[in-house]
C-alpha positions as CSV (number, residue, x, y, z in Angstrom):
1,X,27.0,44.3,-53.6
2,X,30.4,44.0,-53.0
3,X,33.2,46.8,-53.9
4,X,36.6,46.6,-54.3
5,X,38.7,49.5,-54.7
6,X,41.8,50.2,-56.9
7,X,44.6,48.8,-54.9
8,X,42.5,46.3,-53.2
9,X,42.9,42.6,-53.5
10,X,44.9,39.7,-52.1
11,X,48.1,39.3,-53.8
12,X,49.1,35.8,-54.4
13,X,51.7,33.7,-56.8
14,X,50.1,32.3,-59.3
15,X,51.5,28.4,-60.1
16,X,53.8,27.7,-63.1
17,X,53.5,31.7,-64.1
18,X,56.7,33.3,-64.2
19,X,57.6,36.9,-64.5
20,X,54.1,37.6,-63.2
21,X,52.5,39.8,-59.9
22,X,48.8,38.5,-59.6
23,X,46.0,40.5,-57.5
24,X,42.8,38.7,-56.6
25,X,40.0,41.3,-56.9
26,X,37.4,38.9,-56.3
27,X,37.4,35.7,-54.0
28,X,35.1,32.9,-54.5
29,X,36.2,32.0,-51.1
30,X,34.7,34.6,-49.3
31,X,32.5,36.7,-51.4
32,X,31.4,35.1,-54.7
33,X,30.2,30.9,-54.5
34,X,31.2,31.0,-58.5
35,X,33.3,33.9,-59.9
36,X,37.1,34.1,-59.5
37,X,38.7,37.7,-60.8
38,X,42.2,38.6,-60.7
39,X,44.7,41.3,-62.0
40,X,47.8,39.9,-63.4
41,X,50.9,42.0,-64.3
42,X,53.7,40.4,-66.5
43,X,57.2,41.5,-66.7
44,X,58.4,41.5,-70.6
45,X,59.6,38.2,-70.9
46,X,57.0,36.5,-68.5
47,X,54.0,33.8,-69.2
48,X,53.1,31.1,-67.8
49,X,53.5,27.4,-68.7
50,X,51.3,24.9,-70.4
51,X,48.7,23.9,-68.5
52,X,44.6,23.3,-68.2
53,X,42.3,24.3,-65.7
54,X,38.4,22.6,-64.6
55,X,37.7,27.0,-64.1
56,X,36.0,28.8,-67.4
57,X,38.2,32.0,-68.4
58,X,38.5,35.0,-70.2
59,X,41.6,36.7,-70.2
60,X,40.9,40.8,-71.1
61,X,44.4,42.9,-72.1
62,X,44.6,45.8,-70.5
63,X,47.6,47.0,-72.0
64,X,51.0,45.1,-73.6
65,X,50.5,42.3,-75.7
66,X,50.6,38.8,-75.2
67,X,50.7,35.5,-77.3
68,X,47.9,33.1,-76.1
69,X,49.2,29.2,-77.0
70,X,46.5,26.1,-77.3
71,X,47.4,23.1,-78.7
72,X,46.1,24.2,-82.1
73,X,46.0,27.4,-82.4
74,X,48.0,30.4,-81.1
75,X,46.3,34.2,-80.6
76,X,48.4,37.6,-80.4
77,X,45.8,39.4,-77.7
78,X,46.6,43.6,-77.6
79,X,44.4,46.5,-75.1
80,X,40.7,45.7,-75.9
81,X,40.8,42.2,-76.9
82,X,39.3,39.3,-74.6
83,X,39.6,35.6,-75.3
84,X,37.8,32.6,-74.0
85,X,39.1,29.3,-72.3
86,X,36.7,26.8,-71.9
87,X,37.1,24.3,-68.9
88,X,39.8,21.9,-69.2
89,X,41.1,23.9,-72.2
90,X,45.5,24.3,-72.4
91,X,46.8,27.2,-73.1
92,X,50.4,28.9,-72.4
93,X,50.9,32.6,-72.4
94,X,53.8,35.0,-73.1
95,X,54.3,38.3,-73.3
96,X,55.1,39.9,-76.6
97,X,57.7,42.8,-76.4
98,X,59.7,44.8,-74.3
99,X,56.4,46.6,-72.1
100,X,55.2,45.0,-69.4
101,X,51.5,43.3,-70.2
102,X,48.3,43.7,-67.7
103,X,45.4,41.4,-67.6
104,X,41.9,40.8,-66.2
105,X,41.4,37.1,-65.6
106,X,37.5,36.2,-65.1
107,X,37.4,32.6,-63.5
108,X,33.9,30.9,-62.5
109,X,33.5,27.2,-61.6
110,X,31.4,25.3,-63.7
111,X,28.8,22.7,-62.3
């Protein structure tokens, strides 16, 4: 078992985000061979860019409310919902609104 208390974590900039402080809870590094979990806080106005990743995701909104881009379809995501990013899936992210948005990112490599 591993715990991590509130406040604990590595902070770290998370590439082609903007407007974003990221806290890794969990590191695959050093604790987990697999599972990736992180805190991100966006600033109104922040997101982060186009891009894909080889990780599996699902993004969980704390609070705030963010647009979720693919390259077909587009998600609004408010407190309570969660959405799933397969591997290698694009996506681009923006916050919605003048109140600062807070996620829980769930990353694991795939074999």
């Amino acid at each position: 078992m591993k715990l991590v208390k509130m406040g604990e974590g590595e902070v770290y900039e998370a590439k082609r985000h903007s407007g974003c402080f990221a806290m890794r809870k969990l590191d695959p590094e050093k604790v987990s061979k697999r599972l990736n979990i992180g805190l991100s806080h966006f600033l109104p106005g922040g997101g982060a860019e186009m891009s894909s990743s080889p990780l599996e995701r699902a993004y969980y909104v704390i609070s705030g409310s963010l647009t979720v881009k693919g390259k077909t379809e587009q998600y609004v995501l408010k407190p309570g919902d969660m959405l799933y990013i397969a591997p290698g899936e694009e996506r681009e992210v923006k916050v919605q609104g003048t109140e600062p948005a807070t996620i829980l990112v769930i990353m694991t490599k795939v074999d």
